[in-house]
C-alpha atoms as a printed R data frame, in Angstrom:
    type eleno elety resid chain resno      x       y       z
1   ATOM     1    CA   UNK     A     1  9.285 -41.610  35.365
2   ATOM     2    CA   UNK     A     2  8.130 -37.928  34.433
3   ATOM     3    CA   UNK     A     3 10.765 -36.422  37.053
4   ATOM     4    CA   UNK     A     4 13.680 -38.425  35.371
5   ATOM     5    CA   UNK     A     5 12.149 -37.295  31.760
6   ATOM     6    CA   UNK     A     6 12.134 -33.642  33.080
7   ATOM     7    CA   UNK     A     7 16.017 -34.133  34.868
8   ATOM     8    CA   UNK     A     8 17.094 -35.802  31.269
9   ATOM     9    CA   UNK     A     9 15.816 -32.985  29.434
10  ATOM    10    CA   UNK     A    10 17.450 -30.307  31.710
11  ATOM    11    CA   UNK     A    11 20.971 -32.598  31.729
12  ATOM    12    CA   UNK     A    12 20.573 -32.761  28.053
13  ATOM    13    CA   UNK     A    13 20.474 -28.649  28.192
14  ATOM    14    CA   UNK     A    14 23.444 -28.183  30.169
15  ATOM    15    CA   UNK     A    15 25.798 -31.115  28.484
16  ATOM    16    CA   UNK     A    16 24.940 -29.006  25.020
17  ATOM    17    CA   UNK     A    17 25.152 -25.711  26.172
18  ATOM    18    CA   UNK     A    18 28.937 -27.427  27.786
19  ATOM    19    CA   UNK     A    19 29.588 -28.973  23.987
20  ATOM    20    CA   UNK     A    20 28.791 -25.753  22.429
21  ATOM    21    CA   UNK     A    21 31.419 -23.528  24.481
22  ATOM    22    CA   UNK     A    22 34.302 -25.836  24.317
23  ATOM    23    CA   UNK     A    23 33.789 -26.528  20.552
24  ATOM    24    CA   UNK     A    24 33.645 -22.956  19.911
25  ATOM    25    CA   UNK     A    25 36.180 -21.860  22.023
26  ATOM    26    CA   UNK     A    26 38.594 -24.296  21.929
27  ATOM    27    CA   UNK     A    27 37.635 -26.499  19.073
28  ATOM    28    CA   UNK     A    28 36.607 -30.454  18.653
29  ATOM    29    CA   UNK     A    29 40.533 -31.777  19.954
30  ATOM    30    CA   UNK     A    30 39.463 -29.770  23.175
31  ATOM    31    CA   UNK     A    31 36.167 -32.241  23.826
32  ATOM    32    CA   UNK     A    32 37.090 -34.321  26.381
33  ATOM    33    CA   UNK     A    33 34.811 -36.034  29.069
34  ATOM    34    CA   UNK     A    34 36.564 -34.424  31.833
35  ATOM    35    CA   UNK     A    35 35.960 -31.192  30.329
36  ATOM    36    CA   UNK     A    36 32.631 -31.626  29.467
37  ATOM    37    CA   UNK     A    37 31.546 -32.178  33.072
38  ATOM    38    CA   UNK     A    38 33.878 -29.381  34.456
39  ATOM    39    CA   UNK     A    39 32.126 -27.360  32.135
40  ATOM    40    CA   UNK     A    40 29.046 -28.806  32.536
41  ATOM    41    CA   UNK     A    41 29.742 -27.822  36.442
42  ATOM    42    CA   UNK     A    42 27.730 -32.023  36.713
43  ATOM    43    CA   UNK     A    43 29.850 -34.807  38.053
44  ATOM    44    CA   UNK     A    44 31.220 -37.681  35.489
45  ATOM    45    CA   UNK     A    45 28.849 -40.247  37.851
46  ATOM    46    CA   UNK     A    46 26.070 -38.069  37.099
47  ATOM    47    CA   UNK     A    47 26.728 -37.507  33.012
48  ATOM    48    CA   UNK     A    48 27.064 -41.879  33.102
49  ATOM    49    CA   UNK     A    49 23.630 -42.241  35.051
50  ATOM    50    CA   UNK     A    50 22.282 -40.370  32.306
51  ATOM    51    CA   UNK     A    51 24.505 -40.565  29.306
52  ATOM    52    CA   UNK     A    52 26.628 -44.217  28.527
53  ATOM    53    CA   UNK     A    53 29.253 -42.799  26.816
54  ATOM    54    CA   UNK     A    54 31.003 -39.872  25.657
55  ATOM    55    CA   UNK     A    55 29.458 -40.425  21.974
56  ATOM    56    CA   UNK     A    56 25.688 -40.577  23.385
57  ATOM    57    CA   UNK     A    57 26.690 -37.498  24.921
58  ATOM    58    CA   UNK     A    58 28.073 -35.887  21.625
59  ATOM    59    CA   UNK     A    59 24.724 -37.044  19.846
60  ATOM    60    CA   UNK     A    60 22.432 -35.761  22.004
61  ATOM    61    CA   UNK     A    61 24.523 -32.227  21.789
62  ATOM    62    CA   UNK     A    62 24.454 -31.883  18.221
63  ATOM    63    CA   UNK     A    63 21.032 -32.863  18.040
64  ATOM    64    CA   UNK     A    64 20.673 -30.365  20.367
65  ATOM    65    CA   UNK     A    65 22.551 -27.712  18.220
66  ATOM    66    CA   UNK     A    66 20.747 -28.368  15.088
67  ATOM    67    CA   UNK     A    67 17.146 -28.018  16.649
68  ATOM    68    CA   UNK     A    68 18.457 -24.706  18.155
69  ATOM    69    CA   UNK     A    69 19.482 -23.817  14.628
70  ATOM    70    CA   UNK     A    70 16.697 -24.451  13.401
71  ATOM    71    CA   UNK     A    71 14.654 -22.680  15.793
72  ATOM    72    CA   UNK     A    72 16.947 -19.307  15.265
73  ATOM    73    CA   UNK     A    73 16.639 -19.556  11.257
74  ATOM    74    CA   UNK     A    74 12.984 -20.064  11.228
75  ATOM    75    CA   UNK     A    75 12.663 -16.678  13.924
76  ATOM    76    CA   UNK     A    76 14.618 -14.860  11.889
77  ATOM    77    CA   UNK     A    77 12.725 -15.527   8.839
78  ATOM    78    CA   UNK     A    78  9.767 -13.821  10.639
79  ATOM    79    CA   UNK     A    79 11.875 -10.965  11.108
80  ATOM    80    CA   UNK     A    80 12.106  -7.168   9.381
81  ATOM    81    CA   UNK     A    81 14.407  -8.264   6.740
82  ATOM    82    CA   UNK     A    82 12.208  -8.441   3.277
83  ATOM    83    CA   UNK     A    83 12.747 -10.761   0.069
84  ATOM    84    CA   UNK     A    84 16.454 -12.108  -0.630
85  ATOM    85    CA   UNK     A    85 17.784 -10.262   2.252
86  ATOM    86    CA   UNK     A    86 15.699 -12.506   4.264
87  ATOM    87    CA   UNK     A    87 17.974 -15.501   3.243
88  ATOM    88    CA   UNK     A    88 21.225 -13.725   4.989
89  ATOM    89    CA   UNK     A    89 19.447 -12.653   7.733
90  ATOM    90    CA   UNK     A    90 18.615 -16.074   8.797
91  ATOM    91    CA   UNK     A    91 21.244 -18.255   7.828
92  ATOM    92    CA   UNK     A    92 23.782 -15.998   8.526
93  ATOM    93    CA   UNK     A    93 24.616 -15.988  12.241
94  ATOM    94    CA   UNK     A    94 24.710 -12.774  13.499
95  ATOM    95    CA   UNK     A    95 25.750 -12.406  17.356
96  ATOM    96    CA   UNK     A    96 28.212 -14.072  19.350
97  ATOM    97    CA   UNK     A    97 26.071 -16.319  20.436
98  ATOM    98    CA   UNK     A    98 24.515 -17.729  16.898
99  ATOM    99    CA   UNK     A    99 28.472 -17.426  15.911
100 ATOM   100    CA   UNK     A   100 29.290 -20.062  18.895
101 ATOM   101    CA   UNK     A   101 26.344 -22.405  17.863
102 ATOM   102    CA   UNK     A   102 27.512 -22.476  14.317
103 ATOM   103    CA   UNK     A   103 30.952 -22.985  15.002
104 ATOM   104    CA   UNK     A   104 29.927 -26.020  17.513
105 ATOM   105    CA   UNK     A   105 27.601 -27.811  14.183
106 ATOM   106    CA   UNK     A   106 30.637 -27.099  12.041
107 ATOM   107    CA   UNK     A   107 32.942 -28.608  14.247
108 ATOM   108    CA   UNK     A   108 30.918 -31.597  15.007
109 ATOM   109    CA   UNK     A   109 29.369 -32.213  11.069
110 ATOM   110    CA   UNK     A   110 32.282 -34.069   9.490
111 ATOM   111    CA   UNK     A   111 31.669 -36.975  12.631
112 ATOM   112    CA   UNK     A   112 27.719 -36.691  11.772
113 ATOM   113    CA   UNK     A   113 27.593 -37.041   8.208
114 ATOM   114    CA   UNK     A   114 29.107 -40.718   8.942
115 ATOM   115    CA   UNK     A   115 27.789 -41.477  12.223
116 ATOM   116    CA   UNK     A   116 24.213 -43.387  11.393
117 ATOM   117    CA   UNK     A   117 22.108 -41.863  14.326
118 ATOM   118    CA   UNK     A   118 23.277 -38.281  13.055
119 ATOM   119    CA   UNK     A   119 23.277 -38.571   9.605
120 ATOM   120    CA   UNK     A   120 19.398 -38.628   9.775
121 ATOM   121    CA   UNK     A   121 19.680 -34.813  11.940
122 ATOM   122    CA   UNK     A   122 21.542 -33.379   9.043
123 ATOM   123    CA   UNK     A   123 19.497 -34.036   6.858
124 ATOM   124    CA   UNK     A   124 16.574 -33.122   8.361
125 ATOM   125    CA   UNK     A   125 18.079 -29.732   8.981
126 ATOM   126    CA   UNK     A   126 19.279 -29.386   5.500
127 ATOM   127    CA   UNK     A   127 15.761 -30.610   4.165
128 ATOM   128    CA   UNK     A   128 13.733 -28.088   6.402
129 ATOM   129    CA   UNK     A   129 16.233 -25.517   5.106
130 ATOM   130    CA   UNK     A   130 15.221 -26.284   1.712
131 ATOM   131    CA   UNK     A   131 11.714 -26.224   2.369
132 ATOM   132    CA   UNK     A   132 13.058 -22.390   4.053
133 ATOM   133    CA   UNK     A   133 14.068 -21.395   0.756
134 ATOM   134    CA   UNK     A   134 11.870 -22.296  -1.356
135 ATOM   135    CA   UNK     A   135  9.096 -20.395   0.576
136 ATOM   136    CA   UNK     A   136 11.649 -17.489   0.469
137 ATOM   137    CA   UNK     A   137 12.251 -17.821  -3.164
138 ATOM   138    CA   UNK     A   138  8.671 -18.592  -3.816
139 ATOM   139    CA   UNK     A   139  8.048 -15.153  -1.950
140 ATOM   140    CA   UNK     A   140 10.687 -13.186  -3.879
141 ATOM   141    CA   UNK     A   141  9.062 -14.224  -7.380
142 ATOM   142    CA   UNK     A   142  5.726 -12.948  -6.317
143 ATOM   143    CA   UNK     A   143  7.242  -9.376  -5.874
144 ATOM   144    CA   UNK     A   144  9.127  -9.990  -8.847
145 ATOM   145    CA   UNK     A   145 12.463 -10.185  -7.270
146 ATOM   146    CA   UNK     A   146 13.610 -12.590  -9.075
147 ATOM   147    CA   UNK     A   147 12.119 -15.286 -11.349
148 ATOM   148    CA   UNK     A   148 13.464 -18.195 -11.020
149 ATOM   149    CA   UNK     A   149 13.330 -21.269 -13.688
150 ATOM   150    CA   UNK     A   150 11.597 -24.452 -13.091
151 ATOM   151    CA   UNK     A   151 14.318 -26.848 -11.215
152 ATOM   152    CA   UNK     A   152 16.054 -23.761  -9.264
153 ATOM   153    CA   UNK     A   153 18.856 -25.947  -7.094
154 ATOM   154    CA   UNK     A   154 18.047 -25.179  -3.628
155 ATOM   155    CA   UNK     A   155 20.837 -27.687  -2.741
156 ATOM   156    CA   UNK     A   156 23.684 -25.023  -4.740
157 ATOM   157    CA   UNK     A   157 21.708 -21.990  -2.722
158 ATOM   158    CA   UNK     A   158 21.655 -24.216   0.344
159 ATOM   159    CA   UNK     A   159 24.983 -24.443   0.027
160 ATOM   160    CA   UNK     A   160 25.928 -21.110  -0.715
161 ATOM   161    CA   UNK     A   161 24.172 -20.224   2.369
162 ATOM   162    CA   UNK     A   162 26.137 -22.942   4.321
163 ATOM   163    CA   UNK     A   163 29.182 -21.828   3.283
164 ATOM   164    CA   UNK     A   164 28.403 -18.164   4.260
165 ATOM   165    CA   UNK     A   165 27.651 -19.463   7.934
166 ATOM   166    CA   UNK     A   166 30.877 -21.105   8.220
167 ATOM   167    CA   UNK     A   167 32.843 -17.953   7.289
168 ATOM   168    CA   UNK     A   168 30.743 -15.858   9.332
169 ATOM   169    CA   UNK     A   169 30.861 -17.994  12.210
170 ATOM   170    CA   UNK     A   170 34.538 -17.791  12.209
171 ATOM   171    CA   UNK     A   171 35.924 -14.303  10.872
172 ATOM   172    CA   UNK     A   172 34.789 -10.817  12.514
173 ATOM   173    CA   UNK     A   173 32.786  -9.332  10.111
174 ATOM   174    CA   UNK     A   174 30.507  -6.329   9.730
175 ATOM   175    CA   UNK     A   175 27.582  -7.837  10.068
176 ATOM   176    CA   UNK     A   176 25.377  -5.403   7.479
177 ATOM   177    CA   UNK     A   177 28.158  -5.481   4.870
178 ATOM   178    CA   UNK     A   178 28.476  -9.573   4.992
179 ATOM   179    CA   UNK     A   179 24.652  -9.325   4.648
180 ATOM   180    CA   UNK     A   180 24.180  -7.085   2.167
181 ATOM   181    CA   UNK     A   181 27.048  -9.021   0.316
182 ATOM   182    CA   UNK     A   182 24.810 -12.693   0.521
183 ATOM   183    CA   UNK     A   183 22.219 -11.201  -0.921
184 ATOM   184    CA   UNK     A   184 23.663  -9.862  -3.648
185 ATOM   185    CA   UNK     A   185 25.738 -13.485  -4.606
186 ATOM   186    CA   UNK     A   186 22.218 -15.052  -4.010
187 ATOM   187    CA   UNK     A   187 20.839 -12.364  -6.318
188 ATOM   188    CA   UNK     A   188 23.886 -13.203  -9.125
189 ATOM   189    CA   UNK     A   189 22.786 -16.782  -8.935
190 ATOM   190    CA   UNK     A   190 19.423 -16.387  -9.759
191 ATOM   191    CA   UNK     A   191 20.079 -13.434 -12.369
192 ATOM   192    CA   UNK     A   192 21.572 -16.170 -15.144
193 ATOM   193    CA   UNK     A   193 17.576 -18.010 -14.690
194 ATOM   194    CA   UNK     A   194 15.744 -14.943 -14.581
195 ATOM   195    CA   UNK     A   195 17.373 -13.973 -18.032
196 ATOM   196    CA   UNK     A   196 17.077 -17.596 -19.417
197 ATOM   197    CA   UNK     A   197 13.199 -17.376 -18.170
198 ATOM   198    CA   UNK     A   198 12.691 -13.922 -19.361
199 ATOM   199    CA   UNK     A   199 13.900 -14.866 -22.862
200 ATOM   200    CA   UNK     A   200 12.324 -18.050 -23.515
């Protein structure tokens, strides 16, 4: 039983890694079973014995993605980058390889937001990105960053954020200059409260 746990795990790792390049190479019309396992370089057989369809195979893949996304947004919170410029630096992708895994989560996140056994991923990845930025924004108001009011929407700077990683992920673009630029929009949101807190 632990062999086949192990062999699902690494099967898992492969299918995903298979989802990943065709969605962001070729895009969500180009996901095709056949594909999949030609990518894959694993026989269809094999991808049934472990898989039942081509939709368990799709969940387990984005599920896949967002953990991965997760796991490369919390790292690069750790990383050099200091106070607001911390947000860009880790939602932002910034290689070829982040770019591919964010194109892949786009691709697939109109099907998950309606799809019950995904919705529950998204919104654990957008809830542990909120917990992200609060601890960022918490951060920045101790140095006096920024101040921001009681009730600061996380879900608008979420979404900012979001929206910055989809136009990243698809348009070449310096990478320092599209930083530099997110923190200063995330900086222009949060100005309007730090007035409104400084004057009351």
């Amino acid at each position: 039983m632990a062999k086949k746990t192990e062999r699902l795990a690494i099967r898992c790792e492969q299918l995903s890694q298979a989802v990943v390049e065709i969605l962001a190479n070729d895009g969500r019309g180009a996901l095709t079973r056949e594909k999949i396992s030609e990518v894959a370089g694993l026989s269809r057989p094999l991808i049934y014995y472990y898989f039942n369809s081509a939709e368990a195979v799709m969940a387990s893949a984005f599920k896949w993605i967002c953990g991965r996304i997760l796991e490369l947004e919390e790292k690069a919170l750790d990383g050099p980058a200091a106070g607001l410029d911390r947000l860009a630096a880790a939602f932002v992708p910034d290689g070829e390889e982040s770019r591919k895994l964010y194109r892949a989560f786009f691709a697939l996140l109109p099907e998950a937001v309606i799809k019950d056994e995904l919705k529950g991923e998204v919104s654990r990845l957008r809830a542990r990105r909120r917990d992200l930025l609060a601890e960022v924004l918490l951060d920045s108001a101790r140095t006096g960053e920024v101040r921001p009011a009681d009730g600061c929407d996380l879900d608008a700077v979420a979404g900012l954020l979001e929206g910055a990683a989809l136009r990243s992920a698809v348009e070449a673009i310096t990478e320092s200059k599209y930083a530099n630029n997110i923190g200063d929009a995330v900086r222009r949101y949060l100005r309007p409260m730090r007035v409104a807190a400084v004057a009351a």
